[in-house]
C-alpha atoms as one frame of an Amber mdcrd trajectory, in Angstrom:
protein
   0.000   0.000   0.000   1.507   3.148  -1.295   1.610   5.975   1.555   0.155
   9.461   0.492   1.225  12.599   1.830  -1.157  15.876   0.965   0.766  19.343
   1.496  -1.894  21.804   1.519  -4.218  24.065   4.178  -4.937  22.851   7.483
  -8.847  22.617   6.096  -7.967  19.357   4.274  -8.068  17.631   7.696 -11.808
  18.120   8.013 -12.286  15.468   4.947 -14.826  13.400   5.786 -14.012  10.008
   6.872 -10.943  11.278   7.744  -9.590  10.367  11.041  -6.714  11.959  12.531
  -4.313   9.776  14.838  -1.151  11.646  15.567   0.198  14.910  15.198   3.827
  13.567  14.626   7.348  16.310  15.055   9.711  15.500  12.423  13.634  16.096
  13.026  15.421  16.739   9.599  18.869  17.580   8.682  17.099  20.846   7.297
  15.635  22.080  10.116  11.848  22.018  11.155   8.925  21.538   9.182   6.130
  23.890   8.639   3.857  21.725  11.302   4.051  18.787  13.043   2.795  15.679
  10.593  -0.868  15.190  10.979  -1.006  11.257  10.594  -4.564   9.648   9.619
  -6.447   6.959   8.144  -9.324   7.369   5.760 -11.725   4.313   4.763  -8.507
   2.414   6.227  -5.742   3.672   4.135  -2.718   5.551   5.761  -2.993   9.328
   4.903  -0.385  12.301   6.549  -1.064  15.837   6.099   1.377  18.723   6.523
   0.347  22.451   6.109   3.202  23.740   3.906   2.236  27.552   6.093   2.098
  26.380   9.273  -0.713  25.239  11.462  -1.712  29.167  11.656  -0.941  29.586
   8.121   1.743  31.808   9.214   4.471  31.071   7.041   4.768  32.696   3.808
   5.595  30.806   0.194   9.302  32.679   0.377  10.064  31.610   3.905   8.797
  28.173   3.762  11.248  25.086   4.755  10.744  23.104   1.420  14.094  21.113
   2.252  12.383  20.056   5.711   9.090  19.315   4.902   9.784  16.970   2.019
  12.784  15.289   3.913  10.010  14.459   6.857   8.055  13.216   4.407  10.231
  10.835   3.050  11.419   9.664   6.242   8.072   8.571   7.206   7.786   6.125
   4.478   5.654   8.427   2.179   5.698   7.845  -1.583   3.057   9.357  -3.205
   2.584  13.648  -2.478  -0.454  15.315  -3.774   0.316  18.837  -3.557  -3.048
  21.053  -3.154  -2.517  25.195  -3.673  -4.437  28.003  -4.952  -3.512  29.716
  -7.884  -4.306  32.593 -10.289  -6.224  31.879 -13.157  -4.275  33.022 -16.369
  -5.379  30.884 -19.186  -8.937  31.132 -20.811  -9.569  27.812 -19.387  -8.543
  29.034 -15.739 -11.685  30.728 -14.576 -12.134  31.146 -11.175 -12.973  27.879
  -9.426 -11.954  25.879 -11.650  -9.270  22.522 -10.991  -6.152  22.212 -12.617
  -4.043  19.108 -12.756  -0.502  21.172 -14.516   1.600  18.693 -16.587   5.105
  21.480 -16.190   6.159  24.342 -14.390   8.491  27.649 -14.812  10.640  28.292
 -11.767  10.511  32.299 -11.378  11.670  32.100  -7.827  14.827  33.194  -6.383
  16.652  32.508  -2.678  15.510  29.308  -2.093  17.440  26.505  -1.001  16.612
  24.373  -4.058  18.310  20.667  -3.523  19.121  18.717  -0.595  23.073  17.982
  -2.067  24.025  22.009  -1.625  26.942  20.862   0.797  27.524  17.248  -0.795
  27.350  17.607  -4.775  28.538  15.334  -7.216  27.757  15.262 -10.686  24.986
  12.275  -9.813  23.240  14.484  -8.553  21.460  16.358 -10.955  18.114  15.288
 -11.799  15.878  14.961 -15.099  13.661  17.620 -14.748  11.986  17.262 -18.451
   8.349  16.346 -16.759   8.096  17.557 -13.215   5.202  15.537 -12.147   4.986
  12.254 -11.831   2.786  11.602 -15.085   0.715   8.043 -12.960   0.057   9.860
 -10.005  -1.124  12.582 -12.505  -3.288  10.438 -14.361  -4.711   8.864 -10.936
  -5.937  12.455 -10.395  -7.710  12.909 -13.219  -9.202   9.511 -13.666 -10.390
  10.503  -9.892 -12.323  13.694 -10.700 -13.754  12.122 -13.636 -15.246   9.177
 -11.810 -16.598  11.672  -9.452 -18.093  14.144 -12.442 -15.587  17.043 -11.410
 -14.580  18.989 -14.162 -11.153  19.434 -14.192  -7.827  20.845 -16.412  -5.719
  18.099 -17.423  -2.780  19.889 -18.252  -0.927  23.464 -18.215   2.242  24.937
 -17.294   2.198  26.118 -13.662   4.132  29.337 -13.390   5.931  29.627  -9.814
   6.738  33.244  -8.294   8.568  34.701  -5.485   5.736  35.757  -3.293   4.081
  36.940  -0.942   2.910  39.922  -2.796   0.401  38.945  -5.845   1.618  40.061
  -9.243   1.905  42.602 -11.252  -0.195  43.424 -14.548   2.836  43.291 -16.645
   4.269  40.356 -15.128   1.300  38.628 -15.794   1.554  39.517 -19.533   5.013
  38.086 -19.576   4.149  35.039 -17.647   1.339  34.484 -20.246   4.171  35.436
 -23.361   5.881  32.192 -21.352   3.124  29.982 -21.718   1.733  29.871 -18.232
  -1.331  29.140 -17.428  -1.640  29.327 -13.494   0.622  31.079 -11.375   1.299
  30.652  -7.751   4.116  30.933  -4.913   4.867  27.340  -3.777   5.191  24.853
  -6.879   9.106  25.495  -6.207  11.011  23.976  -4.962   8.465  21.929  -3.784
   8.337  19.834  -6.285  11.878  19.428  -7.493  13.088  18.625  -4.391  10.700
  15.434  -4.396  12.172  14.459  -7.108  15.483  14.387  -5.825  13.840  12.166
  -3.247  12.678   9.622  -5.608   8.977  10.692  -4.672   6.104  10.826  -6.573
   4.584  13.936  -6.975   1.708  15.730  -8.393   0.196  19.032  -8.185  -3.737
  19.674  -7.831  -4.299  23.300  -8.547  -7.355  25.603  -7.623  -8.051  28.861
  -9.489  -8.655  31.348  -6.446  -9.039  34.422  -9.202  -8.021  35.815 -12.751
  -4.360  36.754 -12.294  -3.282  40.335 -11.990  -4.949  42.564 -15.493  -7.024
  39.925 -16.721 -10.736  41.015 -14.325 -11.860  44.533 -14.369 -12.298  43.867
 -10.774  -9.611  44.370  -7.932  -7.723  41.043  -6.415  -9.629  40.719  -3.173
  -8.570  38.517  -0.194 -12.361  37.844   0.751 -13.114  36.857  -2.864 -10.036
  34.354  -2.776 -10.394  32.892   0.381 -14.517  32.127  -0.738 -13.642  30.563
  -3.731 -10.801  29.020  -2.512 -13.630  27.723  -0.380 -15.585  26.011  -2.777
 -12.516  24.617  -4.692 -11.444  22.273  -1.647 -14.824  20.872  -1.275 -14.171
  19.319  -4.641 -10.642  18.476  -3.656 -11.832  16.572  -0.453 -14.272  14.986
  -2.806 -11.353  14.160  -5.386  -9.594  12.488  -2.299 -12.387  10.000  -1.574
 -11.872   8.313  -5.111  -8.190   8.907  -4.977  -6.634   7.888  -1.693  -8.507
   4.101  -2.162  -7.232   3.444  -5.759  -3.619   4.037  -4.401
C-alpha cells in the first residue's frame, strides 16, 4: 500500500471520513517543518497531512522550509505527495474555481534553497527535470475527478513566483508570453526537491481568481479565500476516489 502525503491548508483535515491519529514532530537535517505531521487513516488507508504555512498559516511561500518538509516526508515512508494550492487563473480555461491538474512548471523564484546535495554535490546528482510531475500519479488524479463528475484541467504549465505579494499586470503579460497558465508561490522547490527524493509527486491546482490585469475587478482577499472555499470541497471529494485506488 503506497503511503500518500497531501501538502496543503490545514482545512484538508476536516475530509470526511478522515480520522486523525497523531500529530507527529519531524527532526530533519534541514531544520523544522512547517507543522508537526498530521497522521490519519481514511476508509482504512494511511494518509499524513502537513500544512506547507504552518498550522496558523503563518508562514509565507518565500520563507517556507521546502528542504524540511519533504525530507520528513520521506522519512516517514511516504511515496506518493499530492500537492493542493491556490492559484491565479491566467489561461482562458482558468476561470475562477476551476481545478487544474498542470503537466510542467516555470521556476521564477529566487533565494531558495533548491536541492538537498548544496553541501555534498557530485555530478549524480542532478536530476531529469523534463516532466516535473509524476505523469501516474497525474493520471490517478484525473481519472479521480472524472469518476466523481468534477470537471477538471488536465494539463498546463504552472508558473511559480517569489511571493508573498500577488503580481503585477505586466508580469502577468510576460508570464502568459511564457506559456503559463496558473501562477502561484509554492510549486518550487516543492516539487523538485521530491524528485530528488525519488517521490512521486503531483500538483492539484485551484483557481482562487483571474491573475493580476485579466478582471476589471480588484484582487480581493475575501473573494479568494470564498472561492478558494468552494474549490477544496471538490478536492476533499477528489480524495475520496483517490486515496482508495492508491
Amino acid at each position: 500500500m503506497s503511503l500518500l502525503a497531501i501538502i496543503g491548508g490545514t482545512g484538508l483535515t476536516s475530509l470526511d471520513g478522515l480520522t486523525i491519529k497523531e500529530k507527529r514532530t519531524v527532526d530533519t537535517p534541514f531544520g523544522q517543518p512547517s507543522s508537526e505531521l498530521l497522521v490519519g487513516e481514511f476508509q482504512g488507508h494511511p494518509v499524513i497531512f502537513l500544512p506547507r504555512h504552518g498550522q496558523q498559516h503563518g508562514i509565507p511561500p518565500h520563507k517556507i522550509n521546502y528542504r524540511a518538509n519533504i525530507w520528513a516526508l520521506k522519512n516517514q515512508g511516504v511515496e506518493n505527495i499530492l500537492a493542493v494550492a491556490a492559484v491565479g487563473g491566467i489561461r482562458d480555461d482558468m476561470a475562477p474555481g476551476v481545478i487544474a491538474i498542470p503537466d510542467q512548471i516555470i521556476d521564477y523564484t529566487y533565494g531558495r534553497e533548491h536541492s538537498f546535495f548544496s553541501d555534498d554535490f557530485s555530478s549524480d546528482k542532478h536530476i531529469d527535470f523534463t516532466y516535473p510531475y509524476d505523469e501516474n500519479l497525474r493520471q490517478q488524479l484525473i481519472s479521480a475527478a472524472q469518476q466523481q463528475a468534477i470537471a477538471c484541467v488536465k494539463d498546463g504549465t504552472y508558473a511559480a513566483v517569489q511571493g508573498p505579494r500577488l503580481e503585477t499586470a505586466a508580469e502577468i503579460r510576460r508570464l502568459a508570453n511564457d506559456g503559463c497558465s496558473m501562477v502561484g508561490m509554492t510549486g518550487m522547490p516543492e516539487a523538485s526537491l521530491a524528485r530528488e527524493l525519488e517521490l512521486a509527486y503531483a500538483s492539484c491546482a485551484v483557481s482562487a481568481n483571474w491573475a493580476a490585469g485579466l478582471s476589471d475587478s480588484e484582487i480581493t482577499m475575501a473573494d479568494i479565500e470564498q472561492t478558494v472555499a468552494n474549490g477544496m470541497s471538490k478536492i476533499k471529494q477528489l480524495l475520496t476516489q483517490l486515496i482508495p485506488s492508491l
